[in-house]
KOLKOL-327668 format. One record per residue (C-alpha): x, y, z; residue in one letter. Coordinates in steps of 0.05 Angstrom, whole numbers, plus 5000, padded with zeros to 4 digits. Each point is the difference from the previous one (the first is absolute). Layout:
<nodes>
XYZA/...
</nodes>
This chain:
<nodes>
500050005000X/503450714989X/501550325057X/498550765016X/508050154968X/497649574948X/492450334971X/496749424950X/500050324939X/493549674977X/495250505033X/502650574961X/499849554935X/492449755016X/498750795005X/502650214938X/497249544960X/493350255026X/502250674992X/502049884927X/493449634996X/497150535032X/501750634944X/499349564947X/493150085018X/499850805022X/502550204938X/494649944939X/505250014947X/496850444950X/499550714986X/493050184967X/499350274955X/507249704974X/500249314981X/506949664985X/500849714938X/503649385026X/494149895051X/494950164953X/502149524946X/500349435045X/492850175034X/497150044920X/503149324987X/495549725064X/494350284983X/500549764932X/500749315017X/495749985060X/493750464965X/501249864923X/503249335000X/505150264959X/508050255000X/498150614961X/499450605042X/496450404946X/493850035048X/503650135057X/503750584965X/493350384980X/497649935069X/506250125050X/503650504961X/505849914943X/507750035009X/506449844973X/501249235033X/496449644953X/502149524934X/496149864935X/498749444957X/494849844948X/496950635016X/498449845073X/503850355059X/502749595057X/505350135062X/506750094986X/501449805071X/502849205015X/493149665017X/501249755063X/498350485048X/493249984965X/499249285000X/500950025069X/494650565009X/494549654958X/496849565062X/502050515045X/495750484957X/494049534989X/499549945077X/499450645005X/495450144942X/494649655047X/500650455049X/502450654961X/498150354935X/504550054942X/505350604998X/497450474965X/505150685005X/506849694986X/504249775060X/496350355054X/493949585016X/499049445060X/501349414961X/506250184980X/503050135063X/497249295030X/502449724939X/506450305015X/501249855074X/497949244991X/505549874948X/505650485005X/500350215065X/497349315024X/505749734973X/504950475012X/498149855073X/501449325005X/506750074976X/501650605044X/499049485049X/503349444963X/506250455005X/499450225073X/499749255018X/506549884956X/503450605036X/499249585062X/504049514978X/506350265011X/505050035062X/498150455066X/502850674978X/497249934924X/493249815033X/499150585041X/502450384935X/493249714970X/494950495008X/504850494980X/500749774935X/493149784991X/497850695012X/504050364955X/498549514942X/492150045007X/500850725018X/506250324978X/499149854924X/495050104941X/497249275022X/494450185043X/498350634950X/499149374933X/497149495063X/494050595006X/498649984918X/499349564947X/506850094965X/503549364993X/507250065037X/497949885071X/495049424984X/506449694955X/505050165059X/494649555060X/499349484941X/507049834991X/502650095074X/494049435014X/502849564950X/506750045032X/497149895063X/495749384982X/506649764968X/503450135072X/494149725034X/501049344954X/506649875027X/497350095066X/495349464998X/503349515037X/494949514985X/500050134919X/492949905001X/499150694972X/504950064956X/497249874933X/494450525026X/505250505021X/503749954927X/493649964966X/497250635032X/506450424994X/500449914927X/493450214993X/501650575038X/506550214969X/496049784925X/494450545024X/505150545017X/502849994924X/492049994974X/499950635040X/506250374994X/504449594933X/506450405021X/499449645064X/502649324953X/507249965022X/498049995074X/494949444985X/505949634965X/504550055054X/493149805047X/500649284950X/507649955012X/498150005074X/494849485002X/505949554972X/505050165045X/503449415030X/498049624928X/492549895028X/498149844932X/493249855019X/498950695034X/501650184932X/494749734971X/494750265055X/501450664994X/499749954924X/494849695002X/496750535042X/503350584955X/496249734943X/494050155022X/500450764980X/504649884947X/494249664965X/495350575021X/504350484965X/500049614941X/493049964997X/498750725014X/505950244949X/496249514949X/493550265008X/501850805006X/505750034945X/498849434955X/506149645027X/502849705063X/506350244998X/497750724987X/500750435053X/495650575024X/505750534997X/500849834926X/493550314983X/500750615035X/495550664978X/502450555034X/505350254951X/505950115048X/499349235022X/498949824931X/507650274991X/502649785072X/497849304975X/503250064936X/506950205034X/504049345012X/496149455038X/493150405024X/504950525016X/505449515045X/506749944966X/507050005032X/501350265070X/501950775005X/504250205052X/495650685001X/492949725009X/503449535046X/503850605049X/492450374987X/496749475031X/504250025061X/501950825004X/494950364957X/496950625038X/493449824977X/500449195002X/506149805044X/499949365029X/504750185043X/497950735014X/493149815012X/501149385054X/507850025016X/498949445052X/500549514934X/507550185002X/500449485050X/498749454955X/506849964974X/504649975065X/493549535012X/500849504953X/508250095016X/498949655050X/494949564984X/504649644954X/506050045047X/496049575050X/498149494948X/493649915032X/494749944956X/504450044944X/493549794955X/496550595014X/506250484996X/501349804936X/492850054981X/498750615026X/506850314966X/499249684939X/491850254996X/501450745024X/505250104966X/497249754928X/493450395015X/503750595003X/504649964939X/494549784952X/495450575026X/506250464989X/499349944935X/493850134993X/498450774958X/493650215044X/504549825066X/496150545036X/493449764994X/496550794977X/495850225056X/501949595055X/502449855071X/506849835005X/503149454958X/493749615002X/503649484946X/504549805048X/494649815051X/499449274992X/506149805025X/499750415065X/498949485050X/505649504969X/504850665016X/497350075064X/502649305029X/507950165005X/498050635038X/500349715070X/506249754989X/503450664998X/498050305076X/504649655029X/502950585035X/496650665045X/502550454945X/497149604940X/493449985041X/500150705011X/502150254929X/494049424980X/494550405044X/502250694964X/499749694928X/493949615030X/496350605030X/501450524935X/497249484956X/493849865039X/499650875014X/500850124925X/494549524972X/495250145059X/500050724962X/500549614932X/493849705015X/495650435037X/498250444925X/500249884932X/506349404988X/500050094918X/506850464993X/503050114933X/507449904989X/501750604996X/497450285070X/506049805049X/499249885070X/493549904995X/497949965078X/501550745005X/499550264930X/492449594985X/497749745064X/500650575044X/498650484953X/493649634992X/498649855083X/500650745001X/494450184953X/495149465040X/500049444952X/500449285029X/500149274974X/492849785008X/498949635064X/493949775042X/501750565041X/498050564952X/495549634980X/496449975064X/500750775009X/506450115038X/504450624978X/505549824946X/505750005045X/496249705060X/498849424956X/506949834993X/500749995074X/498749225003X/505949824949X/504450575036X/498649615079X/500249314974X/507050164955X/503050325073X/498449445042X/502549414958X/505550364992X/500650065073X/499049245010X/504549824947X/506050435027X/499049715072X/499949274980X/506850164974X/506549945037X/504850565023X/501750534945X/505150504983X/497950525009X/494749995045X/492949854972X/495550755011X/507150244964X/499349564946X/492650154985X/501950785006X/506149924946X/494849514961X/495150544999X/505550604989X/500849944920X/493049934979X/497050635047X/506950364964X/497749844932X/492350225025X/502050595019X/505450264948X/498249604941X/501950144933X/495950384939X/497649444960X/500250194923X/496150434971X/495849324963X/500149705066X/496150545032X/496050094931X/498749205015X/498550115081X/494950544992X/496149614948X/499449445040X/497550465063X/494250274959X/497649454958X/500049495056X/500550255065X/493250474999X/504250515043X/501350424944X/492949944950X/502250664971X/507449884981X/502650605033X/506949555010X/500549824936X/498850604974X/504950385041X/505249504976X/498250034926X/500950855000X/507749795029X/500849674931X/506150474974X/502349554934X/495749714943X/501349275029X/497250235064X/493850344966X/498949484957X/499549475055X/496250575049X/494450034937X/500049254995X/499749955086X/493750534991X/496549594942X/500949385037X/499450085073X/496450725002X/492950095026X/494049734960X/494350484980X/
</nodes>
């Protein structure tokens, strides 16, 4: 039992899980009158199938609204988006349809945020806890380092953001951590009964996670090599066996949308700058660049590593994972699956994602890079720098979060430069706060008390730290209020870009005085030009 020296860590864990849980839920995820394109087109492609019987989302596209995320063929529209995510949603949806009408103004009704929490966030759940359970499974110190890490991964990264919509990333990040898992859990069954199960079920898992995300298809491989470690040939043939259950969905669906199985939905993009992006190498992925890949990590709008600078800790991490030889199976996997993710998604043209959170691309192998993390606080000063990184990453997407997430690239530092320019004009993410009546910033006291105390019970299930832990919170804190307070003039299209998105979605601004104030600071013909297009596009409506 741990003594009073010795806090058990699992407390801490148990609560922030629920809390995760817990703003999965607050937050609606949608921003009426805006609906995301990547959202929409995967809600048209479930209506379609569960209200037409069909793939085509031509109905669906009259009703909810049009956008750019769609592909054509034989004169019929349909997704552009992997179909898993919607596969999953179809008996989640016609549940619901017995209790709840259809959507019937884009993203924002009921439905779609039922629909939403029983499959995404649902799932995203169980492997938040999948991961705190695996956390545990370390020596004393990296134990107590658990909750730690747990928190800053649910909390300090875009993952709980894409676990409160319907993109893919975070969905594809829970499905292949579970499939690891199972595989872990397989080896654990002492009794083998399971076994076949366990293989059977991760393939399936790690099979639905390339339906849903196809970039995701190294990581999946690497999931097969895996299964077959130790030549368990038979595991082998479970977990193929259970991958090809969505391969042949795939098929089938590629078949009957595109006239050919091995068709893909990205090679019959509309919207012209796909059509080109697909055109450019293999759907846009060709060799690795050293400049997309040093983006990912340091870019001022996307960085990795600016964004949650705890993940530095994965590579002393996974150091010393190997030098153990402990697992050695699962350090190689998880070296061999990060590290290939990464490369292939550097070369990839539209790296950045357009209007986005962070470098949501990069989200499915978070939890993998999580693992060596624990390894690495071995000392009171790599604890202590670990809180600081820890506490700035959870601080900075707290303000992320908490207003509109959709930055363009070319907005830097967005938590000062979007977020808080946005917080200070009264415009919140949607939550069942506001919607029951509170103030804007009153509602986003619940997300504000729960982030402080798990923080709180994370940092005191840790051991002694260097320095001491209120000074490690404080120095945490330090760079983000510095960038609040004295950040710098976005360009002149970035601010073009933020007031636009203040009037036309936000309803604090119905008459556009930001905008226009911005649009008169035009000073070159570029600027005017864009300012006339801003005012066509995003002005007020007669």
């Amino acid at each position: 039992m741990p003594s009073s020296e010795h806090p058990d860590p699992r407390p801490a864990l148990f609560w922030i899980v629920a809390g995760f849980c817990a703003v999965t839920a607050y937050f609606t995820g949608v921003f009426p009158p805006f609906g995301n394109s990547n959202e929409l087109s995967r809600l048209q492609a479930v209506v379609a199938m569960a209200e037409h019987s069909t793939f085509s989302i031509d109905l669906p596209l009259r009703t909810l609204g049009d956008h750019e995320d769609k592909a054509e063929s034989g004169g019929r529209f349909f997704s552009n988006k992997a179909p898993g995510l919607a596969f999953a949603a179809l008996p989640v949806y016609r549940a619901l349809r017995l209790f709840l009408p259809a959507p019937a103004n884009r993203t924002g009704g009921a439905i779609f945020y039922a629909m939403r929490l029983l499959t995404v966030s649902l799932l995203c759940a169980i492997a938040a806890a999948r991961l705190s359970a695996r956390l545990l499974q370390r020596r004393e110190e990296e134990r107590r380092a658990a909750p730690i890490i747990a928190l800053a991964v649910l909390f300090g990264t875009p993952f709980l953001f894409y676990a409160r919509s319907l993109f893919g990333h975070s969905w594809t990040a829970a499905l292949l951590f579970l499939s690891w898992d199972l595989l872990r859990r397989r080896e654990e069954d002492t009794g083998g009964r399971r076994s076949a199960l366990f293989a059977a079920v991760a393939g399936l898992l790690s099979g639905w996670a390339v339906l849903s995300e196809y970039t995701v298809a190294p990581i999946a491989l690497f999931l097969l090599a895996r299964a077959g470690w130790g030549r368990r040939w038979t595991n082998l043939l479970f977990f193929g066996a259970g991958a090809a259950v969505p391969a042949a969905l795939l098929l089938i669906y590629n078949a009957a949308c595109f006239g050919s199985p091995w068709t893909l939905s990205s090679a019959r993009e509309t919207y012209p700058e796909y059509v080109e992006l697909a055109r450019q190498r293999l759907f846009g992925i060709g060799l690795p660049s050293p400049r997309v890949a040093w983006d990912y990590l340091f870019h001022p709008a996307r960085g990795v590593l600016l964004f949650s600078p705890f993940l530095l800790w994965f590579f002393p991490g996974l150091v010393r994972w190997w030098r153990s030889r402990e697992e050695r199976a699962d350090c190689v996997f998880v070296l061999a699956a990060t590290v290939s993710f990464f490369l292939l998604l550097s070369g990839y043209v539209n790296w950045h994602g357009g209007w986005a959170l962070g470098s949501r691309y990069l989200l499915p192998a978070l939890f993998f890079a999580a693992l060596p993390i624990a390894r690495a606080l071995v000392t009171p000063l790599s604890r202590g720098l670990f809180v600081m990184a820890a506490v700035f990453s959870l601080t900075n997407h707290l303000v992320l979060t908490s207003t509109w997430p959709h930055f363009p690239l070319d907005l830097p530092w967005p938590a000062a430069a979007g977020s808080a320019w946005f917080l200070a004009r009264g415009w919140i993410a949607q939550n069942l706060g506001s919607l029951a009546g509170l103030p804007p910033m009153a509602s986003l006291a619940f997300p504000v008390f729960a982030l402080a105390a798990l923080t709180i019970l994370a940092i005191r299930a840790l051991p002694p730290l260097v320095p001491r832990a209120a000074v490690a919170v404080f120095a945490g804190v330090t760079p983000l209020l510095a960038l609040l307070t004295a950040a710098p003039e976005p360009l002149y299209t970035a601010r073009l870009w933020r007031a636009a998105m203040l009037g036309a979605y936000s309803g604090k601004d119905p008459s556009r005085e930001e905008l226009a104030r911005v649009a008169a600071e035009a000073s070159t013909p570029e600027q005017k030009r864009r300012a006339a297009w801003a005012w066509r596009t995003y002005g007020p409506r007669p």
